[in-house]
N, C-alpha and C positions, 0 to 999 in steps of 0.2 A: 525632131518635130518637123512637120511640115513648112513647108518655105510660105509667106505670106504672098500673096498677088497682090500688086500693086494695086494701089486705088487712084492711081493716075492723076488728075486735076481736082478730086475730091481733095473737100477745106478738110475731111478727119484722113489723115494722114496712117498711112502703110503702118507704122511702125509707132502709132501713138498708141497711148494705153487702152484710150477709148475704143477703137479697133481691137483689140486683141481682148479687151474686155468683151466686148461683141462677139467675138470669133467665140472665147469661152463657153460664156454664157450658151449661145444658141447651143454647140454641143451637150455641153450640160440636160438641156431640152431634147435635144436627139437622144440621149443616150438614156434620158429616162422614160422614153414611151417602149410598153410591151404589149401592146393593144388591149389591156385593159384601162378602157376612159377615164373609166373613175380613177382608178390605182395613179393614171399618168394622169390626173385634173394634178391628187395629192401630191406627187413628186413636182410637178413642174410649179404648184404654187411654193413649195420648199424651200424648190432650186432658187425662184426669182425670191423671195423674204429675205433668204440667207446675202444675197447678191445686192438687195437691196439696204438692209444691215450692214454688209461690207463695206457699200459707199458710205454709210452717213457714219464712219468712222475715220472718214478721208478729211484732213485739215484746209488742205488748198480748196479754194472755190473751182478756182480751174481745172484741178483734178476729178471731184464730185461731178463741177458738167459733164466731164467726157465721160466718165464712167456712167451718170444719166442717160448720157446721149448712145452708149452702147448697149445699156441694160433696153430702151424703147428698140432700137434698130432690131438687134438678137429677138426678141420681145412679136416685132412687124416680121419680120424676117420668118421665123421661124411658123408662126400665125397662133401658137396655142391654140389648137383648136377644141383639145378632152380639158381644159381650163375652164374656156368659154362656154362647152357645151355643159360640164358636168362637176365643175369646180362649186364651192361654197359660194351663193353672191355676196353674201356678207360680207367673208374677208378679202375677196376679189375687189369688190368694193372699196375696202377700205387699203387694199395695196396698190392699187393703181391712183387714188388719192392723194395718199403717200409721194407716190413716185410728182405727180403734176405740180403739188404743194412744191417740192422742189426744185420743181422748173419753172415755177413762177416766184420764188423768191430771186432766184440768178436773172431771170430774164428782165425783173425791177431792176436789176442794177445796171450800171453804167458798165456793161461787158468788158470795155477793151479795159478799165480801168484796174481789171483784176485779173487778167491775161486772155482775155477769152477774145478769139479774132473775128471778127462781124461776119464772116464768110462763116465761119463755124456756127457762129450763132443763126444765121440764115438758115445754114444746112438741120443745126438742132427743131426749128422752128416748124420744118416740113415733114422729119419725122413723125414728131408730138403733132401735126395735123393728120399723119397717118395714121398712129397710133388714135387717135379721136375717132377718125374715121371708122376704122375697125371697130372702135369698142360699142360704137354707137349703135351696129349694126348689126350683133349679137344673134339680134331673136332674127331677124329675117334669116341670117345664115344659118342656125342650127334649131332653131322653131320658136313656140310659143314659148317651151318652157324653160328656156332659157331667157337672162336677162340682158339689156341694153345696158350699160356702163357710161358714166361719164369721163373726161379726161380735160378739165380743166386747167391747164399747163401755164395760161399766160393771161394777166391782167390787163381789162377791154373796158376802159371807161363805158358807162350808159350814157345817151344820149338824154342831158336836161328835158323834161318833162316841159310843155308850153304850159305856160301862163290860162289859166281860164280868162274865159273873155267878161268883162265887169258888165253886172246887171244894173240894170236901169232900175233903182230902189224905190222910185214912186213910183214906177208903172207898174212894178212888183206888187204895191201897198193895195193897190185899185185892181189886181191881178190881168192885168193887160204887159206883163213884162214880153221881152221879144225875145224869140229863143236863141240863146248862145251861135255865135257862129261858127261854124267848123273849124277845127284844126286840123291841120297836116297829119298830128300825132295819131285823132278819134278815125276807128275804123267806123263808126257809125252812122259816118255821113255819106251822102250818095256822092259816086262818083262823077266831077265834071264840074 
């Protein structure tokens, strides 16, 4: 086989699985386009299901991430592009949901507690924004008829909702009430 190249200061390490899951994987993707789009949409959603089924038979948490973390890299890396332009959206859909559900279960947790190193988890953090990236962008890249994708990876509290501001209930009654005063939140109100 091929000698790996070092990945130098990179937190996913030369010789970890998730690497060489990566390395895989993207082949896998190389080796199933034959320039027809559609035929290589069918193969490479396959490739990734099967790949993706492979992990979620994995026991260690820390194993599942990196192999996560190399299915997205191979995933960015690679770019899919007869997937994105000409794949099903439906199950496209529902496999890159799939893949996020599971990065945002690990990412709830307390990483180092279950071996995952904060540098790794950084580095996992930035792919999954790449990967978001890409999938977002879809139709700009290969047209209208093609779709936008979401990739929710990681859980982002909302921002409390303000308090409505209290009506004055007799001025209300006599209908002389005074109108609520803006919030920060209301795009409604003029700026200044």
């Amino acid at each position: 086989t091929q000698q790996l190249v070092d990945n130098g200061d990179s937190p996913l390490k030369t010789e970890s699985d998730g690497n060489k899951f990566c390395i895989f994987l993207w082949k896998m993707l190389d080796a199933s386009e034959s320039g027809s789009i559609g035929g290589d949409a069918c193969r490479f959603f396959d490739a990734l299901y099967a790949a993706y089924q492979d992990i979620m038979k994995l026991n260690s948490t820390a194993a599942k991430f990196e192999h996560l973390l190399g299915w997205t890299m191979a995933v960015c890396s690679h770019g899919i592009g007869a997937l994105l332009e000409r794949g099903d959206p439906d199950r496209n859909r529902i496999l890159f949901k799939y893949i996020a559900e599971e990065f945002k279960k690990i990412f709830k947790l307390e990483t180092a507690a279950v071996g995952i190193d904060n540098g790794l988890r950084e580095f996992a953090i930035e792919w999954c924004g790449a990967m978001q990236k890409m999938l977002r962008s879809v139709k700009k890249e290969y047209g209208e008829y093609s779709e936008n994708y979401t990739f929710n990876f990681i859980y982002k509290p909302r921002p409390k909702k303000a308090a409505p501001a209290p009506v004055d209930v007799a001025a209300a009654a006599v209908g002389k009430a005074s109108p609520p005063s803006p919030s920060p939140t209301s795009v409604a109100h003029a700026p200044g």
